[in-house]
Biotite code that builds the C-alpha atoms (Angstrom):
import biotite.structure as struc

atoms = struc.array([
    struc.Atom([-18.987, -135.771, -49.590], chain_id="A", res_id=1, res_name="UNK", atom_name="CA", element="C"),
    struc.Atom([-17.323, -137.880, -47.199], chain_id="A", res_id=2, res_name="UNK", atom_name="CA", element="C"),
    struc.Atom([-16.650, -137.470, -43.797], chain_id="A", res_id=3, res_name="UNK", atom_name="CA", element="C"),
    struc.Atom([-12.937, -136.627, -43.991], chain_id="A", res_id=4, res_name="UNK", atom_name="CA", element="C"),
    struc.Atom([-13.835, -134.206, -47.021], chain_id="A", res_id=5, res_name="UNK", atom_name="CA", element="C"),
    struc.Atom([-16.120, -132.319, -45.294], chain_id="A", res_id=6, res_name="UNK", atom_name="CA", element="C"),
    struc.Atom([-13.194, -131.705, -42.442], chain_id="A", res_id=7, res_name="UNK", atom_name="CA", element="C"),
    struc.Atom([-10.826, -130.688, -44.792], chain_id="A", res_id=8, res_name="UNK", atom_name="CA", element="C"),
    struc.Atom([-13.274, -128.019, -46.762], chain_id="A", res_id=9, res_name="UNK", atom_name="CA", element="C"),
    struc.Atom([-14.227, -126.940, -43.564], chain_id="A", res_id=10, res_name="UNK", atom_name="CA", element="C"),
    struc.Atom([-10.527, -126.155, -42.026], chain_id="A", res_id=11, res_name="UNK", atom_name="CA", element="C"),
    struc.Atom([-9.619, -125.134, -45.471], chain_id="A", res_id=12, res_name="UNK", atom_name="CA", element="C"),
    struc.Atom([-12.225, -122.626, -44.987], chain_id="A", res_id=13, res_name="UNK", atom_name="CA", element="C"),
    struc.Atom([-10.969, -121.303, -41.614], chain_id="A", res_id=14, res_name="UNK", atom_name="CA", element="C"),
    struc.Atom([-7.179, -120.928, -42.798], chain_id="A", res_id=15, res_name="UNK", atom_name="CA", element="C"),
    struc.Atom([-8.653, -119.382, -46.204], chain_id="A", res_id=16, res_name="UNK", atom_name="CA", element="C"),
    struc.Atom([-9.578, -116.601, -43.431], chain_id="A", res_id=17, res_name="UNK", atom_name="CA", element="C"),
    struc.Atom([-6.851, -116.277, -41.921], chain_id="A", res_id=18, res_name="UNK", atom_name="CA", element="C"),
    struc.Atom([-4.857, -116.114, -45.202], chain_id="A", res_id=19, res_name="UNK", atom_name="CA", element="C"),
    struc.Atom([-6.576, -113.302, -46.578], chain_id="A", res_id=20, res_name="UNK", atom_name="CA", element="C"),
    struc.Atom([-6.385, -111.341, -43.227], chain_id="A", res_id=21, res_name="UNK", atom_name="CA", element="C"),
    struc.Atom([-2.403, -111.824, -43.225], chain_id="A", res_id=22, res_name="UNK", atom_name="CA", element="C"),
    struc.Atom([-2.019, -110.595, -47.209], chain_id="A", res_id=23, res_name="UNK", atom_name="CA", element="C"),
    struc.Atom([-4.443, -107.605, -46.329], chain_id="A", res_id=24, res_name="UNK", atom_name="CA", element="C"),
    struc.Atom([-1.728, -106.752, -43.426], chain_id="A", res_id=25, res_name="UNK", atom_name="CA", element="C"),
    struc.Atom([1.058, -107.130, -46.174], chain_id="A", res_id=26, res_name="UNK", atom_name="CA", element="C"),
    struc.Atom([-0.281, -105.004, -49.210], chain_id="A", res_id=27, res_name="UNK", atom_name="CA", element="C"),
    struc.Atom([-2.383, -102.500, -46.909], chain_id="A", res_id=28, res_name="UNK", atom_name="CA", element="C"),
    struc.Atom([-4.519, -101.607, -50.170], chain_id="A", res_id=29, res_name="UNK", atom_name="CA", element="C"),
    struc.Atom([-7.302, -98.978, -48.739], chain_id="A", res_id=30, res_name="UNK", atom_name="CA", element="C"),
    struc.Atom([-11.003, -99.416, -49.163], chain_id="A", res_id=31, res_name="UNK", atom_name="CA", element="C"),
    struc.Atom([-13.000, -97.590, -51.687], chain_id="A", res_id=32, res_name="UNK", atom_name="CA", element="C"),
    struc.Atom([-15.001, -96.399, -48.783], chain_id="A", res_id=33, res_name="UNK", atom_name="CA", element="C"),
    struc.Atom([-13.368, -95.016, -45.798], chain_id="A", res_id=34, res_name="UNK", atom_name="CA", element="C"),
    struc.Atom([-12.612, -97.758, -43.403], chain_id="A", res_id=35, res_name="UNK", atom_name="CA", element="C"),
    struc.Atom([-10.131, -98.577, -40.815], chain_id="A", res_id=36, res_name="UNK", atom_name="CA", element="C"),
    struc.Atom([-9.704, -101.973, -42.193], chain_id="A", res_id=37, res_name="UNK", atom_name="CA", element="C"),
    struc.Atom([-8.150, -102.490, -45.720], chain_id="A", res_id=38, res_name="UNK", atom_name="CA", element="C"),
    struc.Atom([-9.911, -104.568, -48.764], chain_id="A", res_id=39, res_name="UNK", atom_name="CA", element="C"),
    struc.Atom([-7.207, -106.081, -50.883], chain_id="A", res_id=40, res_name="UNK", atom_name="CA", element="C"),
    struc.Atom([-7.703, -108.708, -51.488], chain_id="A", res_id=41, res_name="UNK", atom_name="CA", element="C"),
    struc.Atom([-12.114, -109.628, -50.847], chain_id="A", res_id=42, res_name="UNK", atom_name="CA", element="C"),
    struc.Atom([-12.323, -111.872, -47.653], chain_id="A", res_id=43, res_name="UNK", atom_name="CA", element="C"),
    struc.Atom([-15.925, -112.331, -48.703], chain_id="A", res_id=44, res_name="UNK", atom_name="CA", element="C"),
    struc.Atom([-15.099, -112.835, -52.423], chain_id="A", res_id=45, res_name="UNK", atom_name="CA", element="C"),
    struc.Atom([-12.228, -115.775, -51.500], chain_id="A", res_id=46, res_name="UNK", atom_name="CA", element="C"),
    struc.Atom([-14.950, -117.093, -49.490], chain_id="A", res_id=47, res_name="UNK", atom_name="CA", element="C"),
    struc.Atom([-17.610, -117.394, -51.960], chain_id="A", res_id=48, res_name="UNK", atom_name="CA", element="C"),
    struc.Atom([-15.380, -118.336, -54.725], chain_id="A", res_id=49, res_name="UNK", atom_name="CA", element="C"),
    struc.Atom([-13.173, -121.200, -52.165], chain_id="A", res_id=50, res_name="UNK", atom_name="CA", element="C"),
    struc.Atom([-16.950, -122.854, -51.207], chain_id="A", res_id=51, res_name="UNK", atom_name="CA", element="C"),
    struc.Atom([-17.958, -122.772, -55.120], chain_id="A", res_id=52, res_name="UNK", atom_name="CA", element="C"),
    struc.Atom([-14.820, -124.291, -56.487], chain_id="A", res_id=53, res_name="UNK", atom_name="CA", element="C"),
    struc.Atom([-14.422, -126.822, -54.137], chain_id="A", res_id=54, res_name="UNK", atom_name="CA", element="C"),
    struc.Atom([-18.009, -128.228, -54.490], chain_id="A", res_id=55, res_name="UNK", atom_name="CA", element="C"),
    struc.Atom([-17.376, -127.857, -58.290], chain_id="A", res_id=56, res_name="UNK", atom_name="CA", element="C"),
    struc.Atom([-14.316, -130.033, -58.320], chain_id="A", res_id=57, res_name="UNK", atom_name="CA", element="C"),
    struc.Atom([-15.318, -132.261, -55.439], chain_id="A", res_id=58, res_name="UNK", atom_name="CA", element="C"),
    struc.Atom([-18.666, -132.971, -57.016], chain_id="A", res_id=59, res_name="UNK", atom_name="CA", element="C"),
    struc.Atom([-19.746, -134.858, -59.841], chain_id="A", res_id=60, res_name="UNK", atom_name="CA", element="C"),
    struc.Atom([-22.675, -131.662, -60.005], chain_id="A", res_id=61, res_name="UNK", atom_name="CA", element="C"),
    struc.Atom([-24.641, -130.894, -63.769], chain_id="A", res_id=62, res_name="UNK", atom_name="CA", element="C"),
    struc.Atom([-23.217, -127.897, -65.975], chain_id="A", res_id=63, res_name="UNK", atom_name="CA", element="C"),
    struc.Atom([-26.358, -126.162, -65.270], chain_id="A", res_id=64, res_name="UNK", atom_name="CA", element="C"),
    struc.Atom([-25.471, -126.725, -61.153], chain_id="A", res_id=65, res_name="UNK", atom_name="CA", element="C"),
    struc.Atom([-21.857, -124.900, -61.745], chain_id="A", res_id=66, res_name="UNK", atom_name="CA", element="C"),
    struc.Atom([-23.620, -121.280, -63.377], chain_id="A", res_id=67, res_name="UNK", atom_name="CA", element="C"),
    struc.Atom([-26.243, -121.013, -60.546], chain_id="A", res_id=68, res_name="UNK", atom_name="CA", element="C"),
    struc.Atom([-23.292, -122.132, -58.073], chain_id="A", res_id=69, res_name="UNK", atom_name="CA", element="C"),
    struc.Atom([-21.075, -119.252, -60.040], chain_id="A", res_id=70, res_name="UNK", atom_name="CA", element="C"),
    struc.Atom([-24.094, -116.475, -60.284], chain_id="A", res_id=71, res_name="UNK", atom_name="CA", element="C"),
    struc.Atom([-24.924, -117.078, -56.576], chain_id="A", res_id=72, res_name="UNK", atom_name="CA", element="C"),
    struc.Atom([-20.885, -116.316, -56.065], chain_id="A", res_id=73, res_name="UNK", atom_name="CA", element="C"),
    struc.Atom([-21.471, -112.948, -58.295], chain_id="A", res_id=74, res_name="UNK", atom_name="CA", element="C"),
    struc.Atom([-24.742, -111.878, -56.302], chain_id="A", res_id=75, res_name="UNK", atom_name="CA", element="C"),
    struc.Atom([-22.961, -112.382, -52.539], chain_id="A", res_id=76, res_name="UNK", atom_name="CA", element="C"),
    struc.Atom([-20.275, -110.071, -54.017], chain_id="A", res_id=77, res_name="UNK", atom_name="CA", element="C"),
    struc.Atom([-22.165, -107.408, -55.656], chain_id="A", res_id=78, res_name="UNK", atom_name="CA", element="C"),
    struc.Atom([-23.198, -105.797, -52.464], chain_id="A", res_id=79, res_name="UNK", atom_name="CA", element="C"),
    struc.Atom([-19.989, -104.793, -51.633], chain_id="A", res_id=80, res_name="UNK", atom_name="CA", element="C"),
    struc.Atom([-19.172, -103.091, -55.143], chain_id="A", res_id=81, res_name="UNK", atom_name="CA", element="C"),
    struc.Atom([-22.525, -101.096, -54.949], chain_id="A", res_id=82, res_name="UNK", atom_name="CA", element="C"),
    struc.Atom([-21.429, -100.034, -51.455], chain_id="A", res_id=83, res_name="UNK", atom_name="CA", element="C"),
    struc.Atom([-18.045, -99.491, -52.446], chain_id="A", res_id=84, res_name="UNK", atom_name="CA", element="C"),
    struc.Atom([-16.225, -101.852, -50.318], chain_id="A", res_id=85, res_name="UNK", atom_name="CA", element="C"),
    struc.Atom([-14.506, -103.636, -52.741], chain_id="A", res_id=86, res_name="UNK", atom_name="CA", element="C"),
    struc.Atom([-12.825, -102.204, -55.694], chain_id="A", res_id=87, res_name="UNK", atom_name="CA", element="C"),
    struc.Atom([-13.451, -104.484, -58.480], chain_id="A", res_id=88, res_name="UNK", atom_name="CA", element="C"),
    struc.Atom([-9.952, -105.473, -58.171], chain_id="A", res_id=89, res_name="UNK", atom_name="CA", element="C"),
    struc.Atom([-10.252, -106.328, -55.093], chain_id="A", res_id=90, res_name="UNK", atom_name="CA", element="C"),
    struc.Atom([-12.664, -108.816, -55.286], chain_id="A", res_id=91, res_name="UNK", atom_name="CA", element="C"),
    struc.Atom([-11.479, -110.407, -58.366], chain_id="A", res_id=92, res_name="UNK", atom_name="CA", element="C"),
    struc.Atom([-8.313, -111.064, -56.564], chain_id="A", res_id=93, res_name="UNK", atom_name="CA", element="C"),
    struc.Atom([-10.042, -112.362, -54.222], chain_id="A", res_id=94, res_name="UNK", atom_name="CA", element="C"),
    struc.Atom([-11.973, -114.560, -56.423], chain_id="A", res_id=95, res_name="UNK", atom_name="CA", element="C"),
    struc.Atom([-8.606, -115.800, -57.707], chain_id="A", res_id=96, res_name="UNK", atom_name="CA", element="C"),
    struc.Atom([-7.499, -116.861, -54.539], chain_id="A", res_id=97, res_name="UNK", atom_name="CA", element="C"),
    struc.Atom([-10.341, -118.613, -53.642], chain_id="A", res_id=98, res_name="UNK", atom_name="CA", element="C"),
    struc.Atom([-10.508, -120.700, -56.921], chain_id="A", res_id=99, res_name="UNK", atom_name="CA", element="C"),
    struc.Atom([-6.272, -121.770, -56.492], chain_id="A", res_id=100, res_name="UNK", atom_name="CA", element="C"),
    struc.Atom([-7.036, -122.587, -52.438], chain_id="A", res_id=101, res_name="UNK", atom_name="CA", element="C"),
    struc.Atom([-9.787, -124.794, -53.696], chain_id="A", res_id=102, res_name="UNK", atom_name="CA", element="C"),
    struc.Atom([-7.487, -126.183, -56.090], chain_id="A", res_id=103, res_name="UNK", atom_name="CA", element="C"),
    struc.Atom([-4.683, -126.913, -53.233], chain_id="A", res_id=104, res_name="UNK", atom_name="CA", element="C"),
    struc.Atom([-6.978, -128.145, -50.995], chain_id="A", res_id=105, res_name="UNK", atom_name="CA", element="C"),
    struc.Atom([-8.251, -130.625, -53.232], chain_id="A", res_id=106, res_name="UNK", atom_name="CA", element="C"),
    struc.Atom([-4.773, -132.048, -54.167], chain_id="A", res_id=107, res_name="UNK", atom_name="CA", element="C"),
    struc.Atom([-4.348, -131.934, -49.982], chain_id="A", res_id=108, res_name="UNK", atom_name="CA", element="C"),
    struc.Atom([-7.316, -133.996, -49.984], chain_id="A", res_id=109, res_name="UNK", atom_name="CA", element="C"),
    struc.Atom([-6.942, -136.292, -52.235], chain_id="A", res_id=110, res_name="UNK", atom_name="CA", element="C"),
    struc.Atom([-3.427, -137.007, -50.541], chain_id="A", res_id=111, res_name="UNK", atom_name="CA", element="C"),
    struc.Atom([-4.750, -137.911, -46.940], chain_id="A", res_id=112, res_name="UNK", atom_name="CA", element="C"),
])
């Protein structure tokens, strides 16, 4: 990647956090375990699927690159179904919104 690309991913990457902190304030969807923060949508699910996406779409990478790049996503989430962190809603949402962020921050990329 180039220089400026590797600026952009990596402030993408610190908004992406701050995103997902503001719409867990808004919707205030509990944990499945008890928690005093709340889990809708995955912070650590955005972030997984945000870093995979972008290298995806910024990379000319194999086929066989993208489903160990999308299993490795899977594995860094499954912790936090088996210790009931996450609903599974909650971190397919925030798989979702990781793969559309990557998607804007692309098209803000390849405008700069």
């Amino acid at each position: 990647m180039k220089d400026k690309n590797i600026i952009i991913f990596y402030g993408g990457l610190i908004l992406l956090q701050y995103l997902v902190k503001f719409l867990k304030k808004i919707i205030k969807e509990d944990r499945p375990i008890k928690s005093k923060t709340y889990g809708m949508p995955s912070t650590k699910s955005a972030t997984l699927f945000y870093i995979m996406t972008y290298l995806m779409i910024m990379n000319n990478i194999e086929k066989r690159t993208k489903i160990i790049l999308f299993i490795l996503a899977i594995v860094g989430i499954l912790y936090k179904l088996m210790y009931k962190e996450h609903s599974y809603e909650q971190v397919i949402v925030g798989a979702i919104i990781g793969i559309f962020y990557a998607y804007i921050v692309k098209y803000i990329t390849n405008r700069i």
